[in-house]
C-alpha positions in Angstrom: -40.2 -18.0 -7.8 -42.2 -17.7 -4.9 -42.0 -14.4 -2.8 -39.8 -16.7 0.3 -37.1 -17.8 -2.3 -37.1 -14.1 -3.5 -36.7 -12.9 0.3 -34.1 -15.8 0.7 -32.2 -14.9 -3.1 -31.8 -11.4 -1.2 -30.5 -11.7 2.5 -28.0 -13.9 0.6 -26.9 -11.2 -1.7 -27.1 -8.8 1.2 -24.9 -10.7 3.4 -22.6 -11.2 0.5 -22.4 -7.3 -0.1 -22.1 -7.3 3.5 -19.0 -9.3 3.8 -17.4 -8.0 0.5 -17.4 -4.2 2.4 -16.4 -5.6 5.9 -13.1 -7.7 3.4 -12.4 -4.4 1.4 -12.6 -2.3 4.9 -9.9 -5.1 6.8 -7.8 -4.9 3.8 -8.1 -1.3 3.2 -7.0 -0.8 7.2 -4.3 -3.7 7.1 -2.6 -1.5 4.1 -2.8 2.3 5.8 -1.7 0.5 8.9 1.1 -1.2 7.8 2.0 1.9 5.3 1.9 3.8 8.6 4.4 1.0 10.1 6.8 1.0 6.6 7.4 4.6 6.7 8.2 4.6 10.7 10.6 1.9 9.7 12.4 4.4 7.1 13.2 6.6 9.5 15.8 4.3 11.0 19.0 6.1 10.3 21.4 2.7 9.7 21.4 2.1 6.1 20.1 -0.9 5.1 18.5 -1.8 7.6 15.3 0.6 7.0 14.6 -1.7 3.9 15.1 -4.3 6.0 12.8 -3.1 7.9 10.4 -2.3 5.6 10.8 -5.9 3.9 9.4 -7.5 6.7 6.7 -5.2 7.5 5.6 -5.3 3.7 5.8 -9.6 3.9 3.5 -9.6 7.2 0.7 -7.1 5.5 0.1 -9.5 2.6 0.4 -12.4 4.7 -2.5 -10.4 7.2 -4.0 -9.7 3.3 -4.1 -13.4 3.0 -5.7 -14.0 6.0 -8.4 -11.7 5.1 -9.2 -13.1 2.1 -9.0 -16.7 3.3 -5.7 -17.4 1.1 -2.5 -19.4 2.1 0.4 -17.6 2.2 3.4 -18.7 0.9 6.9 -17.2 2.0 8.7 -17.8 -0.9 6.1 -16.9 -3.3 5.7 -13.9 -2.4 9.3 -12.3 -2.1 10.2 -13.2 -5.4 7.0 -11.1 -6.5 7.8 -8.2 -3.6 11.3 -7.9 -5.1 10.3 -7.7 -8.9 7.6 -5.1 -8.1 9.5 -2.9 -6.0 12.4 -3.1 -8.1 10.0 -1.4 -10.9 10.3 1.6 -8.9 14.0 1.5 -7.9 16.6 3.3 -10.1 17.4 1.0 -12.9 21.3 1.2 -11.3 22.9 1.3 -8.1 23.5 5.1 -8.8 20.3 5.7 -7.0 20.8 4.0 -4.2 24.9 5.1 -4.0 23.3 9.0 -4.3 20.4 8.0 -1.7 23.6 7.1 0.8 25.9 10.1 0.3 22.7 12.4 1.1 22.4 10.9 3.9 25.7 12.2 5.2 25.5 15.9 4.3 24.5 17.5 7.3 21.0 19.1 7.7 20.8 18.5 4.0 20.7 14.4 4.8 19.0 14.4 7.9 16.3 16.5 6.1 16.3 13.5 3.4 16.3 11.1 5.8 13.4 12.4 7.8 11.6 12.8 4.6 12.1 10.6 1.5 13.1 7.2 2.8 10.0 7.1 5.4 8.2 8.3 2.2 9.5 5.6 -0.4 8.9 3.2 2.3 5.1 4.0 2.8 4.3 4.6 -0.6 6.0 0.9 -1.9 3.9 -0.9 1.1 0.9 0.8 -0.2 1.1 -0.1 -3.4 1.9 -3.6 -2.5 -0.9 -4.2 -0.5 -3.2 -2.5 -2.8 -1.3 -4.6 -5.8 -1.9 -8.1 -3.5 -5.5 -6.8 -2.1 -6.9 -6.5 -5.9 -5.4 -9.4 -7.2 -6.8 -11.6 -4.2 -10.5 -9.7 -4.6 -10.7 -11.0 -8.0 -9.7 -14.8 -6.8 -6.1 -14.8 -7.0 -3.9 -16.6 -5.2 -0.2 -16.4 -4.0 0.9 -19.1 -6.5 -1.1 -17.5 -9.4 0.2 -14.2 -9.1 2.0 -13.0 -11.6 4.7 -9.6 -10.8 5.5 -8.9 -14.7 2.0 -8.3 -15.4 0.9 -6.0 -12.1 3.9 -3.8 -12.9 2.2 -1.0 -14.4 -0.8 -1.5 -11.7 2.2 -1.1 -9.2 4.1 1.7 -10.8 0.0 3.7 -10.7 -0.3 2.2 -7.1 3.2 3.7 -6.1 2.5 6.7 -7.7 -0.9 7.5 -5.3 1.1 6.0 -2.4 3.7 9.2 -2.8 0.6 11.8 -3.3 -0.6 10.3 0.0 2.4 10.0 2.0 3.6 13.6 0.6 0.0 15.3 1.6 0.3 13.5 5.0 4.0 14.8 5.8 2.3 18.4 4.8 -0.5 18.1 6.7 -3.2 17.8 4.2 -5.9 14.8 4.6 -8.8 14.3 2.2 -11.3 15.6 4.8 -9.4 19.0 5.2 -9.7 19.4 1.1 -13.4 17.8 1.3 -14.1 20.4 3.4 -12.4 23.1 1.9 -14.7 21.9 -1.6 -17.8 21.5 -0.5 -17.7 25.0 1.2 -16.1 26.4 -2.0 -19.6 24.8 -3.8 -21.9 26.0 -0.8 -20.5 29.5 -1.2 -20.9 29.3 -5.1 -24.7 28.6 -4.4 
């Protein structure tokens, strides 16, 4: 291989690197941003209509994930797999949702809950759908190939950093604040 092919072989893999980080960076923004819009739309105080809400905001990330990655959307194809994920994290019975709606009318108690868990559930179900959808379409995937009974578990781990997130952001906390707080922990240890 002469050394122009080698220099050639190389700005292609750069560029390639390149693009990969400037995809991953679009689709790690589209999902904050739209997490960020979900949990805005949980603080809407009419019941039902903060999923609905959220519903739409979760379908136009991954449709803005498609478009990232250069993959058609498809509507129909996608709620189906929306509602099977997220109902992974819903109560297995209505008795959730029933309980969710009488806390809601306790005074202080419900506007506290209101304020705080549904915006919460919201952002953390948007984030692990996009980073559910995100992954699967890094790796080739397409709407039509995508398969909700097999990215459960994925979802379920996804959902579970979603809450840590949205919980450390309604405190206050950001991972710069706890960077900080480490590396001068390890400077003073030095």
């Amino acid at each position: 291989m002469s050394e122009a092919e080698t220099v050639e072989e190389t700005d292609e893999v750069t560029v390639a690197v390149a693009e990969t980080d400037e995809i991953r960076a679009l689709s790690r923004d589209c999902i904050h941003r739209h997490s960020a819009y979900a949990a805005v739309g949980g603080l809407v105080p009419i019941p039902f209509f903060e999923m609905a809400a959220s519903s739409t905001i979760q379908l136009r990330m991954i449709a803005k994930l498609c478009d990232v990655y250069g993959i058609p959307f498809s509507e129909n194809t996608i709620k189906s797999a929306v509602a099977t994920l997220v109902a992974t994290v819903l109560p297995a019975s209505g008795v959730g949702l029933a309980a969710t709606k009488l806390m809601r009318r306790v005074p202080v108690v419900g506007t506290v809950f209101g304020l705080i868990a549904m915006p919460s559930f919201a952002a953390a179900c948007t984030y692990a759908l996009g980073r559910v959808f995100a992954w699967h379409f890094a790796r080739g995937g397409t709407t039509s190939d995508f398969n909700a009974e097999e990215m459960k578990d994925r979802f379920k781990n996804e959902f579970a950093e979603g809450k840590r997130k949205a919980t450390d952001f309604v405190k206050g906390e950001t991972k710069t604040t706890s960077a900080k707080t480490t590396g001068n922990a390890a400077t003073a240890k030095a």
